[in-house]
C-alpha positions in Angstrom: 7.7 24.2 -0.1 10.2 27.0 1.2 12.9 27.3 -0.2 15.0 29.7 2.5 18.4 28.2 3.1 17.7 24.5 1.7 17.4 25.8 -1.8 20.9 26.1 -3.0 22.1 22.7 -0.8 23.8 20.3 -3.1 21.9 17.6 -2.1 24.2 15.1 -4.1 26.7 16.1 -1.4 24.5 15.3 1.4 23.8 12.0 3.5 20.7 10.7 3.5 19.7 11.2 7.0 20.8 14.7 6.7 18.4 14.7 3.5 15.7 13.7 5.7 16.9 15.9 8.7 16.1 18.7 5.5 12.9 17.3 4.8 11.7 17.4 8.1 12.5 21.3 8.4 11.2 21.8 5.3 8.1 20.7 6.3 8.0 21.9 9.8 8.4 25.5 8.5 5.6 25.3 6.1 3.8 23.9 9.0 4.5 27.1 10.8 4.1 29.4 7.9 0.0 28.3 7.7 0.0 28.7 11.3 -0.7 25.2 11.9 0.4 23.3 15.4 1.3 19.7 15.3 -1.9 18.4 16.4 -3.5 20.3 14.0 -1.6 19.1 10.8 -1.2 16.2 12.1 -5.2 15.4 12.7 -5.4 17.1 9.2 -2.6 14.6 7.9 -4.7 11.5 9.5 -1.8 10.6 11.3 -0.4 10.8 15.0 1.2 13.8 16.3 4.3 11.7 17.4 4.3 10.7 14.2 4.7 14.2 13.0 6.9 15.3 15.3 9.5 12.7 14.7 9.3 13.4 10.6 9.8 17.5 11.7 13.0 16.0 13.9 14.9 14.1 11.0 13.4 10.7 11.2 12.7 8.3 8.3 8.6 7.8 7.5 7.1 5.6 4.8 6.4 7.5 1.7 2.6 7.3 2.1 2.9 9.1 5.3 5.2 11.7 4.0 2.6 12.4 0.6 -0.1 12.6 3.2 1.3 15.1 5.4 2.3 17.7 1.6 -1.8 16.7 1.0 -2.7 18.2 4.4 -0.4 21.4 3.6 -1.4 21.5 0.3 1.8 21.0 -1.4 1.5 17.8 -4.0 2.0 20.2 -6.6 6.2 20.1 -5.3 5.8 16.2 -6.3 5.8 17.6 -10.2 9.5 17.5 -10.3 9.1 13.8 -10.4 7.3 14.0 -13.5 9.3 14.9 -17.0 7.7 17.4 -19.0 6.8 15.9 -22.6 8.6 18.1 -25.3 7.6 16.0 -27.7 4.4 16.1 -30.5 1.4 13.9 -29.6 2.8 11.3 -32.2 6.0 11.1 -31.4 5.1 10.8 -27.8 2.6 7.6 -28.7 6.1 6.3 -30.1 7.4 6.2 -27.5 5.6 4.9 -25.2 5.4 1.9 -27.5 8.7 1.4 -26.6 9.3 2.6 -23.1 10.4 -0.5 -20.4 7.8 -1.3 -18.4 10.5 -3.6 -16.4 14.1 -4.2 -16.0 15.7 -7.8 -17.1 19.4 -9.2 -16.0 21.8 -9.2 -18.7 21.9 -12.3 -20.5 25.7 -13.7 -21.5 26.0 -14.2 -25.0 25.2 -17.6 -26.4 28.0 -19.4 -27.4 28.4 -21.7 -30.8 29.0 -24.6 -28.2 25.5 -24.0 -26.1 23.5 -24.7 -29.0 21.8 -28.3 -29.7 21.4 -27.0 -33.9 
């Protein structure tokens, strides 16, 4: 994406509709770099102009609508951040995967002496 202005943002210290307000330029201006108009990225995108329109304005969209519109610009490869880069050797990496989450649990209260039926 271009990175003009929007690049040194703290984004920790922004809201999240101003985070989407970003978003939305961010995409409009790569829209307009590739000399696209709405209607065309928007046809491209397989999604209604409005649509578009309202996501280059500052207004929330589902995720699968936002990943299709970066397709139609050709810009999934920005979606890498999202991805951690393995620094690790092929074994170690197997490792850990052995032993990475695959879901989250509630924390359990310890057991007391007096819960026990032993």
């Amino acid at each position: 994406m271009v990175y003009n202005k929007t690049s040194s943002t703290d984004w920790y210290a922004l809201s999240d509709e101003r985070i989407i307000t970003q978003l939305g330029e961010l995409l409009k201006q790569n829209r307009l770099n590739q000399n696209k108009t709405q209607q065309q990225l928007a046809e491209e995108a397989g999604i209604d102009r409005a649509t578009l329109s309202q996501m280059e304005n500052g207004r929330a969209v589902n995720l699968i609508t936002f990943i299709q519109v970066l397709r139609a610009l050709q810009l999934l490869h920005e979606l890498k951040v999202f991805i951690p880069q393995a620094e690790s050797s092929p074994l170690q990496m197997l490792r850990e995967q052995s032993t990475k989450r695959m879901r989250a649990s509630h924390k359990r209260s310890p057991k007391s002496d007096k819960d026990s039926e032993w």
